[in-house]
Backbone atoms as SQL, in Angstrom:
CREATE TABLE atoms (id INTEGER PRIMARY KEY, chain TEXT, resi INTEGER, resn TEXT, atom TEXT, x REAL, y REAL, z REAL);
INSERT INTO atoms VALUES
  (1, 'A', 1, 'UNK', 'N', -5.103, 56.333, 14.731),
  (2, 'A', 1, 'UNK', 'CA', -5.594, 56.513, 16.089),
  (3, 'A', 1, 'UNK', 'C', -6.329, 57.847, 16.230),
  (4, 'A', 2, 'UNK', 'N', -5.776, 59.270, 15.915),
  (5, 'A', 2, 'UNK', 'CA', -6.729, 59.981, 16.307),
  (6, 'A', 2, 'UNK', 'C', -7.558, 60.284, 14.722),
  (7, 'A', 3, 'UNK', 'N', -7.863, 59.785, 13.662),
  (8, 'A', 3, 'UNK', 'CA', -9.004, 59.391, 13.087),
  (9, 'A', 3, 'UNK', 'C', -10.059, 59.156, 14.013),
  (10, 'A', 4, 'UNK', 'N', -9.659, 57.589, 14.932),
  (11, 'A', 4, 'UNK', 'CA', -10.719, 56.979, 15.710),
  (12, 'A', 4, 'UNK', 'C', -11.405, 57.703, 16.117),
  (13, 'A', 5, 'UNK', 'N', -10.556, 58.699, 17.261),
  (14, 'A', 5, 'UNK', 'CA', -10.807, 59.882, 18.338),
  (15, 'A', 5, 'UNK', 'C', -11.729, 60.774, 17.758),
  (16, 'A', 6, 'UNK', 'N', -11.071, 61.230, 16.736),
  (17, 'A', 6, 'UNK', 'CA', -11.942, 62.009, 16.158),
  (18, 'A', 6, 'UNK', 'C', -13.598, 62.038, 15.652),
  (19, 'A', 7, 'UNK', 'N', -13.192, 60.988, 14.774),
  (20, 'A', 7, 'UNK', 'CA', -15.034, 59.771, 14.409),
  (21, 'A', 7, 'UNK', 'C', -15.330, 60.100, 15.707),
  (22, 'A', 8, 'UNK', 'N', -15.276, 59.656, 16.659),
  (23, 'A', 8, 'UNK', 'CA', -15.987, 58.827, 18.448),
  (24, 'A', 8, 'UNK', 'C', -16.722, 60.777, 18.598),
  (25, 'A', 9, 'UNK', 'N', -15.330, 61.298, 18.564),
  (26, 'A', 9, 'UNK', 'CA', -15.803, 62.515, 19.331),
  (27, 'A', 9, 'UNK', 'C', -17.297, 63.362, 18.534),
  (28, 'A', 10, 'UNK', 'N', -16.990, 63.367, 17.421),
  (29, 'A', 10, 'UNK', 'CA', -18.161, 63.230, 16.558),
  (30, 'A', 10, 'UNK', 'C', -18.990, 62.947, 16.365),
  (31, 'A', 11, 'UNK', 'N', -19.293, 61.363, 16.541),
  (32, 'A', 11, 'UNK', 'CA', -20.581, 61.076, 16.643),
  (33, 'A', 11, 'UNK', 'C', -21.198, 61.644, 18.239),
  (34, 'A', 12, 'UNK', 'N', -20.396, 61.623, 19.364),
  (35, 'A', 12, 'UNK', 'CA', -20.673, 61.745, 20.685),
  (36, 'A', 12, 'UNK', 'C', -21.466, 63.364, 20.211),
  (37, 'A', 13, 'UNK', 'N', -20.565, 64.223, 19.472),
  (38, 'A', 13, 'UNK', 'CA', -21.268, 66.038, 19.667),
  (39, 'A', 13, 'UNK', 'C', -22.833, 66.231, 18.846),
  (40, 'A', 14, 'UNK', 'N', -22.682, 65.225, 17.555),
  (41, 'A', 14, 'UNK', 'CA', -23.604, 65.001, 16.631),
  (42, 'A', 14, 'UNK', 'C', -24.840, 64.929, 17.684),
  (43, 'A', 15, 'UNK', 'N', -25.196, 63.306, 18.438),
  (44, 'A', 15, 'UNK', 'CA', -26.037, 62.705, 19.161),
  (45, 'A', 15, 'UNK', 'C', -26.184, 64.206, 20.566),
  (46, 'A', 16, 'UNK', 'N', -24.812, 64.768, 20.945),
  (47, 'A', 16, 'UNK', 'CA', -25.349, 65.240, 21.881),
  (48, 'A', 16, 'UNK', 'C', -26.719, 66.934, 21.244),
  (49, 'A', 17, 'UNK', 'N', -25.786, 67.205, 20.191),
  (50, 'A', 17, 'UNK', 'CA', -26.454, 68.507, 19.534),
  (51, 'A', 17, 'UNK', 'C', -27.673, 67.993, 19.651),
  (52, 'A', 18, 'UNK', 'N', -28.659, 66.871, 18.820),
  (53, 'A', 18, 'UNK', 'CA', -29.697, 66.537, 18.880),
  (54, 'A', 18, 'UNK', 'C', -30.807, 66.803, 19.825),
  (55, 'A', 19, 'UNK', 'N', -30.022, 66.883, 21.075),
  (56, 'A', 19, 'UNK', 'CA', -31.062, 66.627, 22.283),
  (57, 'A', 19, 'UNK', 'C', -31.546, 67.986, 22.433),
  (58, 'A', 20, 'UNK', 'N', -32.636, 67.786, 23.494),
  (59, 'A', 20, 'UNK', 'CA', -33.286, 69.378, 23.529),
  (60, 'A', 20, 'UNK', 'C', -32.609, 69.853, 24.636),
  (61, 'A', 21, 'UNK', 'N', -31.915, 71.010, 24.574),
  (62, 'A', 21, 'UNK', 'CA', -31.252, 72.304, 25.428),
  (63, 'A', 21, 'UNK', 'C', -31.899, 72.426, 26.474),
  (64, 'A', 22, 'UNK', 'N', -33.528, 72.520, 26.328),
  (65, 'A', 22, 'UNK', 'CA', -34.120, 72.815, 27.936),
  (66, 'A', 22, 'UNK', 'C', -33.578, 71.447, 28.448),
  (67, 'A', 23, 'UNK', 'N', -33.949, 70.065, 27.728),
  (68, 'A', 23, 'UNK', 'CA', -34.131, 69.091, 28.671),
  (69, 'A', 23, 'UNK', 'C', -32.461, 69.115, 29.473),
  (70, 'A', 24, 'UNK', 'N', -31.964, 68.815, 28.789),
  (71, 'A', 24, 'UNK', 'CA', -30.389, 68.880, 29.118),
  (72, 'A', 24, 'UNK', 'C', -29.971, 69.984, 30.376),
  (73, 'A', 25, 'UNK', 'N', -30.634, 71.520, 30.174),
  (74, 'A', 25, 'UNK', 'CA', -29.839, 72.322, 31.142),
  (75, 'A', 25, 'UNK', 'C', -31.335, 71.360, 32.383),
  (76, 'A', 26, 'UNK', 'N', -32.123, 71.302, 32.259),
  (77, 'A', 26, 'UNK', 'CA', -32.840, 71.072, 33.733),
  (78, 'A', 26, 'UNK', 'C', -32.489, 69.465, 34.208),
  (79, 'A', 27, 'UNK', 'N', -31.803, 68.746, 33.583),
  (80, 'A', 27, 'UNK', 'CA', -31.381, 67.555, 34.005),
  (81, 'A', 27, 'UNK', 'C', -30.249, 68.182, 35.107),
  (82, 'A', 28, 'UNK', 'N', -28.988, 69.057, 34.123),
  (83, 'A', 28, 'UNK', 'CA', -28.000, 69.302, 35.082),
  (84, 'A', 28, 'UNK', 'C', -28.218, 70.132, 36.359),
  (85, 'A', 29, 'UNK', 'N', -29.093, 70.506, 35.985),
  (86, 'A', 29, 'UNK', 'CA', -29.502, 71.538, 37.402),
  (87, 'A', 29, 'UNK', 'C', -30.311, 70.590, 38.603),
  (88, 'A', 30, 'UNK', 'N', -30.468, 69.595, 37.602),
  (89, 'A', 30, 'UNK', 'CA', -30.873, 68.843, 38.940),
  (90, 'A', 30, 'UNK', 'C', -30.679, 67.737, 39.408),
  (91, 'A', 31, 'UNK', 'N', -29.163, 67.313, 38.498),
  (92, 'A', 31, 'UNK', 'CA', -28.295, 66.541, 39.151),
  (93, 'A', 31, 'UNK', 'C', -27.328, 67.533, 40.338),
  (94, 'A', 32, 'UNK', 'N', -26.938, 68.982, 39.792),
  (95, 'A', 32, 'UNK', 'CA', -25.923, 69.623, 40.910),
  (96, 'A', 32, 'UNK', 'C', -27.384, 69.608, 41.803),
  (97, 'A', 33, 'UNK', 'N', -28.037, 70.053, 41.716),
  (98, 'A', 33, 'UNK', 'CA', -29.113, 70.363, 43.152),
  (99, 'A', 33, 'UNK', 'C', -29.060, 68.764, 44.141),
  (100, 'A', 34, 'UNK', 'N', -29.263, 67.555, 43.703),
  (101, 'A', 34, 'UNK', 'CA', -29.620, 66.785, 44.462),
  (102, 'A', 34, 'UNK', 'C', -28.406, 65.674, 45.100),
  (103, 'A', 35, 'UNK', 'N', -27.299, 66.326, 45.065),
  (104, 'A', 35, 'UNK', 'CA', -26.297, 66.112, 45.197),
  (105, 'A', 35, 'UNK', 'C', -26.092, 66.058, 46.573),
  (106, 'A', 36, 'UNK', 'N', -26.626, 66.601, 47.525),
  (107, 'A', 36, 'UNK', 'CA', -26.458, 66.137, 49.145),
  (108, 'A', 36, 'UNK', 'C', -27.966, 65.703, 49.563),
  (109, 'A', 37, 'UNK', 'N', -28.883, 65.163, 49.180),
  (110, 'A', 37, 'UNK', 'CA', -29.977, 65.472, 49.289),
  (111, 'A', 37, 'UNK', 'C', -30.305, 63.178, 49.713),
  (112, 'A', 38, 'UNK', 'N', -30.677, 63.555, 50.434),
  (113, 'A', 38, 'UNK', 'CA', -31.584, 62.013, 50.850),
  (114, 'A', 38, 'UNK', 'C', -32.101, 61.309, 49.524),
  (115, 'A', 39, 'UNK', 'N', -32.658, 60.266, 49.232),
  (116, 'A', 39, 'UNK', 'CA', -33.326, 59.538, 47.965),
  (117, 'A', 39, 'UNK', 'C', -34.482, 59.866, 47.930),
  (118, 'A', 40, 'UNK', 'N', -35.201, 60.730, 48.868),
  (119, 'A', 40, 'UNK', 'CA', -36.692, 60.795, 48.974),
  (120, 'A', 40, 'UNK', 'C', -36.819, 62.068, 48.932),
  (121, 'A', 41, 'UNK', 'N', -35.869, 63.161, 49.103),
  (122, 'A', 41, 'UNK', 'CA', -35.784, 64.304, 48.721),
  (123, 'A', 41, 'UNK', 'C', -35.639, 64.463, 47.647),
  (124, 'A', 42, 'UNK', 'N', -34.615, 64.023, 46.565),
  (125, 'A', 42, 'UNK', 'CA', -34.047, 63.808, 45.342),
  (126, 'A', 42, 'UNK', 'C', -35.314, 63.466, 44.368),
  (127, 'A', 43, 'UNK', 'N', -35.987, 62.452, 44.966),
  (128, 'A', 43, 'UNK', 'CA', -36.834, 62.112, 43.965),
  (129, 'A', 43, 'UNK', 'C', -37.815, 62.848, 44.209),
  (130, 'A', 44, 'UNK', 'N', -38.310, 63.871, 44.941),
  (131, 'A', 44, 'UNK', 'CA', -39.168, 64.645, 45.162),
  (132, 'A', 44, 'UNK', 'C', -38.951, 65.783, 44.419),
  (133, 'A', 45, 'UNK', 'N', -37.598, 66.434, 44.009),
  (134, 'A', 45, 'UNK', 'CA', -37.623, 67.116, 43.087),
  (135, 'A', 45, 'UNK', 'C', -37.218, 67.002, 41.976),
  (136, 'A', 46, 'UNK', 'N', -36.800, 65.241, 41.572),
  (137, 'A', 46, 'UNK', 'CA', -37.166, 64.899, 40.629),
  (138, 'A', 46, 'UNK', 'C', -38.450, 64.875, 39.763),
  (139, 'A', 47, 'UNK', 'N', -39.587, 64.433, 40.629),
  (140, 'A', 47, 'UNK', 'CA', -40.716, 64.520, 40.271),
  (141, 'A', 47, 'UNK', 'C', -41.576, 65.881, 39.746),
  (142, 'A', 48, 'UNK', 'N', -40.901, 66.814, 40.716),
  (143, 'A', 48, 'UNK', 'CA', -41.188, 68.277, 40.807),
  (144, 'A', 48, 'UNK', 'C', -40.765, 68.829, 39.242),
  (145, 'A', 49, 'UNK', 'N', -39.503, 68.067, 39.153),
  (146, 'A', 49, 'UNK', 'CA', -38.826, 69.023, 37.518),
  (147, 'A', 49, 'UNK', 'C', -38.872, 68.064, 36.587),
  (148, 'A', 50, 'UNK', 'N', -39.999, 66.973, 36.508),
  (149, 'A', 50, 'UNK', 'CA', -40.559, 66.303, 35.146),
  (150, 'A', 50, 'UNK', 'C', -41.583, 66.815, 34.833),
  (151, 'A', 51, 'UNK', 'N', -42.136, 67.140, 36.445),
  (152, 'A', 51, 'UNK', 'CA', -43.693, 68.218, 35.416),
  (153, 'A', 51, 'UNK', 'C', -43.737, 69.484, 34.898),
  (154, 'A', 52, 'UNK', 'N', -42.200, 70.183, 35.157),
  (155, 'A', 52, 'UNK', 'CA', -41.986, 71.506, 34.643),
  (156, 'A', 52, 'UNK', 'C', -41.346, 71.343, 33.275),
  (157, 'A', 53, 'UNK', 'N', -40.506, 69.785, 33.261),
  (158, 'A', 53, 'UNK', 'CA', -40.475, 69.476, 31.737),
  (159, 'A', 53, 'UNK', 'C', -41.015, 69.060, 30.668),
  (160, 'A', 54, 'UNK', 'N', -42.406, 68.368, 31.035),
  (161, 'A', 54, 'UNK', 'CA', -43.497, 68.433, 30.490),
  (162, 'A', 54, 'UNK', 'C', -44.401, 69.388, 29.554),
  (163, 'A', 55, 'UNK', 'N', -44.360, 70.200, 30.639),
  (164, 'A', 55, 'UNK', 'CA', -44.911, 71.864, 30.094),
  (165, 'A', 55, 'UNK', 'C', -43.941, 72.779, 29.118),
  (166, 'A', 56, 'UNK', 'N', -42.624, 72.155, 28.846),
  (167, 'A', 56, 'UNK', 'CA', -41.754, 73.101, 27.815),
  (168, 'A', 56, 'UNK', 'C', -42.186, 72.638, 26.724),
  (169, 'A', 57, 'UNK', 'N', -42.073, 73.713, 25.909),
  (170, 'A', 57, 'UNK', 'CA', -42.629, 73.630, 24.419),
  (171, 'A', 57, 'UNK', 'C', -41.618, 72.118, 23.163),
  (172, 'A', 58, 'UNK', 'N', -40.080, 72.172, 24.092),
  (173, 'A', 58, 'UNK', 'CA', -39.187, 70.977, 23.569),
  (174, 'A', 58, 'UNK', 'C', -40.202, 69.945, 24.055),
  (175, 'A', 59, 'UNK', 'N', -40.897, 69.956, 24.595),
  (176, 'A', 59, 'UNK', 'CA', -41.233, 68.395, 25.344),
  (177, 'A', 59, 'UNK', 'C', -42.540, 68.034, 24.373),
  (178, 'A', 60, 'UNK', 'N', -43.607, 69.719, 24.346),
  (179, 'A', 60, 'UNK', 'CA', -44.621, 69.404, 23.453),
  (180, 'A', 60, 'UNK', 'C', -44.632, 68.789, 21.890),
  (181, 'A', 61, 'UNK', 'N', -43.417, 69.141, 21.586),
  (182, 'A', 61, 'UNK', 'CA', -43.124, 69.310, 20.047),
  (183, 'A', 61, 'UNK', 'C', -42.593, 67.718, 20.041),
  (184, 'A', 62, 'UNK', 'N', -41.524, 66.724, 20.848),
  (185, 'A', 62, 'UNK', 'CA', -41.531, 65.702, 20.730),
  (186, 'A', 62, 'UNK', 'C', -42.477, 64.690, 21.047),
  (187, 'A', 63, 'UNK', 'N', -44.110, 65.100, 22.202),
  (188, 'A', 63, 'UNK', 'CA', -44.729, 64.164, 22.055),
  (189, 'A', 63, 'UNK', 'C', -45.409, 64.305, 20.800),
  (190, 'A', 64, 'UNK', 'N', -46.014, 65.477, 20.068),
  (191, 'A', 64, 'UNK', 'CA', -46.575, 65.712, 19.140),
  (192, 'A', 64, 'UNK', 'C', -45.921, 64.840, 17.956),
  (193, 'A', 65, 'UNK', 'N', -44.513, 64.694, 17.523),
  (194, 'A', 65, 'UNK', 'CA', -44.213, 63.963, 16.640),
  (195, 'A', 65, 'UNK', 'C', -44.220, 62.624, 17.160),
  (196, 'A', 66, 'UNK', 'N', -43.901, 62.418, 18.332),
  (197, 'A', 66, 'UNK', 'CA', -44.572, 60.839, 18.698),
  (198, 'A', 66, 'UNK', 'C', -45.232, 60.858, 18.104),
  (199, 'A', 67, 'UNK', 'N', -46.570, 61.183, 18.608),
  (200, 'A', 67, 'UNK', 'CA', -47.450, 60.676, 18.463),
  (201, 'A', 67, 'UNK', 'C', -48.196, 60.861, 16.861),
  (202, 'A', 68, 'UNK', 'N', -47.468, 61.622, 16.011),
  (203, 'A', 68, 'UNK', 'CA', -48.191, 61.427, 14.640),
  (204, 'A', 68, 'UNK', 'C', -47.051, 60.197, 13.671),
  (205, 'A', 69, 'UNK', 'N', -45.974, 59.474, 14.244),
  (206, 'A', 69, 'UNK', 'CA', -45.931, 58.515, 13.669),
  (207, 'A', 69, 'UNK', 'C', -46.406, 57.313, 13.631),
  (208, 'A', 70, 'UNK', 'N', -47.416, 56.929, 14.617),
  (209, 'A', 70, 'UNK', 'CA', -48.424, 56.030, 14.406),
  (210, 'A', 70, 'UNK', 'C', -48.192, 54.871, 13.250);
């Protein structure tokens, strides 16, 4: 049993390490931010903090390898 636990928890830190740090801290910042906020507010600064994630260099570097596996 905690084999299992262990494996699970593992692959879960593995997959989470992977991800990019900016994207991750500006997701959480803007899940606590939109937390009392209307659906039309929310998605307004949703919209607001995809184009500031756009412009991070994590974001450039994964479309760039997108796009050279063609």
């Amino acid at each position: 049993m905690i084999q299992v636990l262990t494996a699970s928890v593992k692959l879960f830190v593995d997959r989470f390490a992977g991800l990019s740090r900016t994207a991750v801290s500006l997701s959480k910042k803007l899940l606590y931010h939109m937390d009392a906020m209307s659906f039309e507010a929310a998605l307004d600064s949703g919209t607001a903090l995809n184009a500031i994630a756009r412009m991070t260099e994590d974001c450039q570097r994964g479309v760039s390898r997108f796009l050279k596996k063609e």
